[in-house]
C-alpha positions in Angstrom: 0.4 143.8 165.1 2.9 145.7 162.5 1.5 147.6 159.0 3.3 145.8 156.4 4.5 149.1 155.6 6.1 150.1 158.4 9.1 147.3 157.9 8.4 147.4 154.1 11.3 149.4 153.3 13.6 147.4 155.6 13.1 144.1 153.8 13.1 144.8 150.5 16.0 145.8 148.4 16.7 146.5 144.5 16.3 148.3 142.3 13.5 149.9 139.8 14.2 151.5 136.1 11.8 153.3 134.0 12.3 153.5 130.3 10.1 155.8 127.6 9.6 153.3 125.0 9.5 154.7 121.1 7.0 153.9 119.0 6.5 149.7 118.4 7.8 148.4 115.4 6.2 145.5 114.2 7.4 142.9 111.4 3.8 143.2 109.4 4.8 146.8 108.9 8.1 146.1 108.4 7.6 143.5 105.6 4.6 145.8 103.9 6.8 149.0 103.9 4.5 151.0 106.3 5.2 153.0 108.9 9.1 152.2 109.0 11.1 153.3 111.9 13.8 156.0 111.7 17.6 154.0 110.6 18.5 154.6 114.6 15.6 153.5 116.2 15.4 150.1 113.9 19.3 150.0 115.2 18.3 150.4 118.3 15.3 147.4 118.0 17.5 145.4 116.0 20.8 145.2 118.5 19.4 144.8 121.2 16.8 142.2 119.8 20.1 140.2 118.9 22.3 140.7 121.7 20.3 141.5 125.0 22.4 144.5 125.5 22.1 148.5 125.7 22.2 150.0 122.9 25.1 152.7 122.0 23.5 155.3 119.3 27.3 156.9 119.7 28.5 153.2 117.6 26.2 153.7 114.7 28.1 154.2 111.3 25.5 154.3 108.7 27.8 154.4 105.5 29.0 150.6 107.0 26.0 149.8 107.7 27.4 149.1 111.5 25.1 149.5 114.6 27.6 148.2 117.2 29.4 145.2 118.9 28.6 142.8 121.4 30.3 142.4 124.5 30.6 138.7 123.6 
């Protein structure tokens, strides 16, 4: 009889990712003016809440106004 670990590693493939997430930003305190996020990490929240994609901080232009641009 075979340890599922011994062919573990032969039938599995993929990938993992690990991400260090910021502080959470939630619309209560976003609507009552407490604890706001920085302008890049509401960016950040904001585009990728809207298009499902990584954000670029390298796009933001804060006189515009412009966080960056979808690949659709």
């Amino acid at each position: 009889m075979n340890d599922v670990g011994d062919n573990f590693g032969n039938t599995v493939q993929g990938s993992f990712s690990y991400f260090t997430l910021g502080e959470p930003i939630e619309t209560e305190s976003l609507l009552g003016g407490l604890h706001l996020p920085s302008y890049k990490d509401f960016a950040r929240y904001l585009f990728y809440t809207a298009t499902n994609e990584e954000f670029d901080e390298e796009a933001i232009e804060e006189k515009t106004h412009f966080i960056g641009e979808s690949k659709n």
